[in-house]
C-alpha positions in Angstrom: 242.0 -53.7 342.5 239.0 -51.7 342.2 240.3 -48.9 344.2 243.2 -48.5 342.0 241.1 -48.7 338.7 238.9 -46.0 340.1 242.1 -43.8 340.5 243.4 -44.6 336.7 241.8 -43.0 333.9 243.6 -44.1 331.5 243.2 -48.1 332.5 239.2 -47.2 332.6 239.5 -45.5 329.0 240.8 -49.0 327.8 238.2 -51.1 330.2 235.9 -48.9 328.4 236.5 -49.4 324.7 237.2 -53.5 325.5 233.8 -53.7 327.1 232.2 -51.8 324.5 233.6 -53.5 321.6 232.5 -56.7 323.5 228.6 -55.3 323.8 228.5 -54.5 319.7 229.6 -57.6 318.8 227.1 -59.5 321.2 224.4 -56.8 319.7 225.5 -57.5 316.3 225.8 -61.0 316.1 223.0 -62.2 318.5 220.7 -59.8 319.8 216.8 -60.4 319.5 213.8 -59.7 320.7 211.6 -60.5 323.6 208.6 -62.7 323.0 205.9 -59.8 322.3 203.1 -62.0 324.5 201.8 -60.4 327.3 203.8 -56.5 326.3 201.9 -53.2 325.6 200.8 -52.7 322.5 203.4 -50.3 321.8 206.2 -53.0 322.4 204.8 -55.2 320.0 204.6 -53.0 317.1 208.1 -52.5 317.8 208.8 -56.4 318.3 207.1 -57.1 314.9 209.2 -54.1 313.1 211.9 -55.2 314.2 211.7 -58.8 313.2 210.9 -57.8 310.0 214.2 -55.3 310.3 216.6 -56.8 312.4 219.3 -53.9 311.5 217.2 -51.1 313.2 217.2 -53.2 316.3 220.9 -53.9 316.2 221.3 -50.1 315.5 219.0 -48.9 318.0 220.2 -51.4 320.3 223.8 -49.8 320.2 222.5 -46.0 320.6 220.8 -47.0 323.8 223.9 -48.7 324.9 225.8 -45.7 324.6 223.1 -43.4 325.8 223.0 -45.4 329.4 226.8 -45.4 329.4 227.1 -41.3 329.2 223.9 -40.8 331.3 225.7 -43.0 334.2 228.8 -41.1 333.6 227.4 -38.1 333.7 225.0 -38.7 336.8 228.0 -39.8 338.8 230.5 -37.0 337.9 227.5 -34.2 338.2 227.1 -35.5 341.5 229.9 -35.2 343.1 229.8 -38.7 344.3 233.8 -39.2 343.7 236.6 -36.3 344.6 238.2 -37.1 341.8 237.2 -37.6 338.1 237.0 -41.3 337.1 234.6 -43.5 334.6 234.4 -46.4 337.0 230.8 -46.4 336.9 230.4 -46.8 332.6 233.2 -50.1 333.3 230.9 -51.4 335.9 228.2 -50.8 334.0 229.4 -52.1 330.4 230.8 -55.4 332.2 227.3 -56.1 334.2 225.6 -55.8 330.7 228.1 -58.3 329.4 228.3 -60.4 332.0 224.2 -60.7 333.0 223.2 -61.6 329.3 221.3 -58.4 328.7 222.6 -57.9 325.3 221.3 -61.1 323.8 217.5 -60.2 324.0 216.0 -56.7 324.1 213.1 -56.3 326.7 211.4 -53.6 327.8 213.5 -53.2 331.2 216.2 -51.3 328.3 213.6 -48.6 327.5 212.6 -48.3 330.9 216.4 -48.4 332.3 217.3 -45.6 329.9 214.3 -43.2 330.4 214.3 -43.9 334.5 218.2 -42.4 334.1 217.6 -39.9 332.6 214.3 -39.3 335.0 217.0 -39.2 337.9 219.3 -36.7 335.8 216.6 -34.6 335.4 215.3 -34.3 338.8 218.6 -34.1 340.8 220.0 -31.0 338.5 221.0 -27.9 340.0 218.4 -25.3 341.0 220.1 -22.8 338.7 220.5 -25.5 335.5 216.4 -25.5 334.9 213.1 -23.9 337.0 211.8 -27.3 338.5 207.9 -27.1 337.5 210.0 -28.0 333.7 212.0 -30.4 335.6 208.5 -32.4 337.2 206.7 -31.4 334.1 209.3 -33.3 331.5 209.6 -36.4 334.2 205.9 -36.9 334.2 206.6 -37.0 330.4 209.7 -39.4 330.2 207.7 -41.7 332.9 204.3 -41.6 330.8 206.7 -42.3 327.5 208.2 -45.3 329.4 205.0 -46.4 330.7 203.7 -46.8 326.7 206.5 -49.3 326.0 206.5 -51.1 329.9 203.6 -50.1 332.1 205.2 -51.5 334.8 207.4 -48.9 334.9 204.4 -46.3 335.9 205.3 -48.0 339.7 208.2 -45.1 339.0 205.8 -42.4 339.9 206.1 -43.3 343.7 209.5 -42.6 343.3 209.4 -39.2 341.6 207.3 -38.5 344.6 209.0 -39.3 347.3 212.0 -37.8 345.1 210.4 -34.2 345.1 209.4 -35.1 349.0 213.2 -35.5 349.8 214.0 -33.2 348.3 213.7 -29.2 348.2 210.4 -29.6 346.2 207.9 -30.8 349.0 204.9 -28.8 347.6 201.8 -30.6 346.1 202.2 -28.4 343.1 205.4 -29.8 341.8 203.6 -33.1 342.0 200.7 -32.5 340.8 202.6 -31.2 337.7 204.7 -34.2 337.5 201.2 -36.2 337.5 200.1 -33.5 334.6 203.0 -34.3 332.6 202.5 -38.3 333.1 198.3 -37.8 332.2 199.0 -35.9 329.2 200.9 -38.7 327.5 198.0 -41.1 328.3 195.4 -38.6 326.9 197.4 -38.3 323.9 197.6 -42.5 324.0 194.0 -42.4 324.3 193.0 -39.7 322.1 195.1 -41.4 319.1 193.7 -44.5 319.4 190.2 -43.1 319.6 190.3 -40.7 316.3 191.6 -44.2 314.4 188.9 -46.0 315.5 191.1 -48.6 317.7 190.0 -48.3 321.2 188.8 -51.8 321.1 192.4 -52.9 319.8 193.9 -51.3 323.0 191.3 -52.0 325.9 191.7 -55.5 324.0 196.0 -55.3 324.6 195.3 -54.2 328.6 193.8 -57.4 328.6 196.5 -59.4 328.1 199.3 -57.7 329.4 201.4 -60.2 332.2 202.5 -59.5 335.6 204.1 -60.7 338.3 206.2 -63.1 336.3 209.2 -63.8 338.7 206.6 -64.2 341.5 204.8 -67.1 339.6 207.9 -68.8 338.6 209.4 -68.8 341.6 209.0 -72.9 341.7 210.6 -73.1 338.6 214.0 -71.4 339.6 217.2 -72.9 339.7 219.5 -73.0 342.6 221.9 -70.6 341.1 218.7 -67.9 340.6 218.2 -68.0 344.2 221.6 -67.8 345.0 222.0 -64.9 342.8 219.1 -63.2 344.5 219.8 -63.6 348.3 223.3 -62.9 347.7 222.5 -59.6 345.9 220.0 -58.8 348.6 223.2 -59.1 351.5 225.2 -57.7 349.5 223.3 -54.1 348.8 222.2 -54.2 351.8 226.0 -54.2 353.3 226.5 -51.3 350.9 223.8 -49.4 351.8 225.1 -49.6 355.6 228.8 -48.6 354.5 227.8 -45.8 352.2 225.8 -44.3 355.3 228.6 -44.4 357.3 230.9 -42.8 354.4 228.9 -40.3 353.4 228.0 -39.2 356.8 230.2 -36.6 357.2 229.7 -35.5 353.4 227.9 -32.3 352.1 224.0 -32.7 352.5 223.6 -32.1 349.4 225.4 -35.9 348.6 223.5 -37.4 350.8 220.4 -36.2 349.5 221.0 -38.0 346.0 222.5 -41.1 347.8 219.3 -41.4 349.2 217.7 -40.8 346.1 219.4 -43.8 344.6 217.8 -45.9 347.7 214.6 -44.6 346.8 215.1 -46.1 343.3 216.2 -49.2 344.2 213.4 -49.9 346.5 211.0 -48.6 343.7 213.1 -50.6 340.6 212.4 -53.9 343.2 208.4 -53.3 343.1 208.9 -53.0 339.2 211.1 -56.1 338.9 208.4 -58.1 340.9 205.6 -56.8 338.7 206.9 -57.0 335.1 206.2 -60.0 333.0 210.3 -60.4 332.4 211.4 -63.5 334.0 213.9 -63.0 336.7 217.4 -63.6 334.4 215.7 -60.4 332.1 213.9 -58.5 334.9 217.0 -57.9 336.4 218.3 -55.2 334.0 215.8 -52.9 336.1 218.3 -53.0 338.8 221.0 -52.2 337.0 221.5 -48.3 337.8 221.4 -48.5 341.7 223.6 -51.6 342.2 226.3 -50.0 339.2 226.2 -46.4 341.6 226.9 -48.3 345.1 229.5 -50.7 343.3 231.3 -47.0 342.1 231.0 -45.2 345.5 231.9 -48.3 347.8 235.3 -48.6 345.7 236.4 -45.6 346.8 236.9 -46.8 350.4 240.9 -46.4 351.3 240.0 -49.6 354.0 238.1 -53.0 353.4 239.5 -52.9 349.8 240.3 -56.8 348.9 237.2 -57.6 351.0 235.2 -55.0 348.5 236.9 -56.5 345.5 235.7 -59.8 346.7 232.2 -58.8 347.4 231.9 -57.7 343.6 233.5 -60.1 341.2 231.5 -62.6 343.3 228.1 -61.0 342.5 229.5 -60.6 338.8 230.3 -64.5 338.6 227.1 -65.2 340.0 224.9 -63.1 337.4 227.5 -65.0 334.2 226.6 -68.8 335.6 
């Protein structure tokens, strides 16, 4: 089924406006926000805004929807990772959005799923598109920004890292000015809060910030959570297996961003079992990786019922 949709533009186009029309009316109609306990400081300034206006957060709720579905289109088509042009990836995006729940409450995990996207965009452009000091230099920034609304998502800098490793940018300088980009939002963050006299109010906030939330309430899951969880854990590492083998014979180049998505993954895991989201919420941070393997595994000519299996059985599981 899959494999046919991913040949079909036209089918995807329709998939597409369904599923989206589906997300704005969950936004519209039910979205809120996470409880501000235990968030950065900047999160709960915007928590309290936005419970005061719960338009803006409807609003800006939508714009980041649609951001993440062109970013994920983009990344995909930019890559190469498909000979031919589809939108698979925005329909299995749009429908594990629906499906997992992550429309009814706004977390952090958005912000940080957004800005890490558009992290990966930046750093696996062409050569020619943009010199890479600007390229290390504005993901320092878009991590540091990220950080200021979920500092778990500073764990991200281990993946720029080994990103510019794997990559063609091995030198200490390119990460050393990926660190300069990510230190000069924090002085800034610093510098603010010290001319306004509220140091105390932020030292205060680091305080209270909560970790490790999924670890702690790992006596309190239900059967279906851990179901959910070792079957996702088979089932990308399955995918990670075939998609060696696939892309084997591919350019370099391909597999060179494919194992930049591992990287990610890997990195997006440590996050998810740091945050203070609880597992059902955390699991947005997942959502980029698992969405590029579900797109590239579908365009396997053999295996395809098997495949088709495989995913509307992890989609079932994240809806119960």
């Amino acid at each position: 089924m899959f494999y046919y949709l991913n040949k079909n533009t036209i089918v995807q186009w329709v998939l597409i406006a369904l599923l989206f029309a589906w997300a704005v009316f969950t936004i519209v109609t039910g979205i809120s926000v996470c409880p501000a306990d235990g968030q950065s400081i900047f999160f709960q300034y915007l928590a309290a805004f936005w419970m005061k206006h719960p338009v803006h957060l409807k609003v800006v709720s939508v714009v980041l929807l649609s951001l993440e579905s062109l970013f994920i289109g983009h990344f995909y088509s930019a890559n190469r990772f498909a000979d031919n042009k589809t939108l698979i990836p925005v329909v299995f995006f749009l429908l594990m959005m629906n499906v997992g729940g992550f429309l009814k409450v706004f977390t952090p995990a958005v912000l940080t799923l957004v800005l890490t996207t558009l992290i990966v965009i930046v750093n696996t452009q062409d050569e020619n598109e943009r010199p890479v000091k600007n390229r290390v230099f504005t993901s320092g920034l878009l991590l540091g920004i990220s950080a200021l609304f979920d500092p778990v998502s500073v764990a991200c800098v281990c993946f720029l890292t080994m990103a510019l490793i794997t990559h063609r940018y091995s030198k200490s300088k390119e990460i050393a000015i990926m660190l300069f980009g990510l230190l000069f939002v924090c002085a800034y963050l610093f510098s603010g809060f010290f001319i306004a006299n509220k140091m105390p109010v932020l030292m205060e906030s680091f305080k209270h910030l909560a970790f490790f939330s999924v670890i702690k309430s790992v006596k309190t899951l239900d059967v279906f959570d851990y179901v959910l969880v070792g079957y996702t854990v088979l089932l990308v590492t399955y995918l990670i297996i075939q998609l060696k083998l696939f892309y084997d014979n591919k350019l370099i180049v391909l597999r060179k961003r494919l194992v930049t998505i591992h990287l990610l993954l890997f990195v997006l895991v440590a996050v998810l079992l740091l945050s203070g989201l609880p597992l059902q919420q955390g699991f947005l941070y997942l959502t980029f990786p698992i969405v590029m393997y579900f797109s590239m595994i579908t365009q396997y000519r053999s295996r395809i019922v098997f495949h088709d299996i495989l995913i509307l059985a992890f989609y079932i599981l994240l809806w119960l």
